[in-house]
N, C-alpha and C positions, 0 to 999 in steps of 0.2 A: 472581508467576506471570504476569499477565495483561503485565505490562511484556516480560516474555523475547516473549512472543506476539509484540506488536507489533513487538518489537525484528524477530523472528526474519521475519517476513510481511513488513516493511518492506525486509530485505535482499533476499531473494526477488523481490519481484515490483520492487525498482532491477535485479537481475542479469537479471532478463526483458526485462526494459523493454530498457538498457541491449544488450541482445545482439539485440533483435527491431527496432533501428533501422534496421540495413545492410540495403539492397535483398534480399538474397537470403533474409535471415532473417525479414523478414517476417509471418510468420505464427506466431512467436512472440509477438507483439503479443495475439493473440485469446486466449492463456494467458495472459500479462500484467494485461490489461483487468480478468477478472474477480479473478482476484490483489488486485489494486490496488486494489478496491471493497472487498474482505475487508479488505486491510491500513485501509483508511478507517473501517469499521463496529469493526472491531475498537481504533483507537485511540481512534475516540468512545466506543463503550464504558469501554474503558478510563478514562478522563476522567471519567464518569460515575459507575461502580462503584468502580474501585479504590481502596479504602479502607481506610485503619489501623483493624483494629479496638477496638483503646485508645482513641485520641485520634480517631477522624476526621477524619483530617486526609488530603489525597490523595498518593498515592503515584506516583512517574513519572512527574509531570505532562509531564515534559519527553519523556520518552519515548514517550510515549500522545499531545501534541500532536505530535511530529515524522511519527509513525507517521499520525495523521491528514490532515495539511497537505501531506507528500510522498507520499501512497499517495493524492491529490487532483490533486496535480501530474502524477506518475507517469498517473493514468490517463488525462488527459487527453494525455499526449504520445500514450502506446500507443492511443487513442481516433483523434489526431488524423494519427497514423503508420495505422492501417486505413482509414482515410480517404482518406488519400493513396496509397494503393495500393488505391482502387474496392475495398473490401470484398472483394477475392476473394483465399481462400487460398493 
């Protein structure tokens, strides 16, 4: 369950990101940002919690680290895209 999350948040705030780069769009970035911090907290978690309950053993690690490392990246472009455009919407 917690992997669909990630999975799902990770698409999300790439397709933000991705469409709030060109000059005009912009201000997609400021939805992006915070997106991208969820998609982060949410893959750490995941990493942390998701667990077999049989065997504990971790589940999606891969998907739970992509989700954390690229919603890391992600925010920092969208971070460094409103930055580049003086903070204003």
């Amino acid at each position: 369950m917690l992997s669909t999350v990630s999975l799902v948040l990770f698409v999300c705030s790439a397709i933000l990101t991705v469409l709030g780069f060109p000059c005009c769009l912009g201000c997609l970035n400021w939805l992006a940002a915070p997106l991208c911090l969820a998609t982060a907290i949410v893959g750490f978690v995941g990493l942390v919690l998701d667990r077999d309950p049989g065997t504990r053993l971790a589940r999606a690690t891969n998907v739970h680290l992509m989700a954390l490392v690229g919603g890391l990246v992600l925010l920092s472009i969208s971070v460094a895209r409103c930055c580049c455009g003086g903070g204003v919407i």
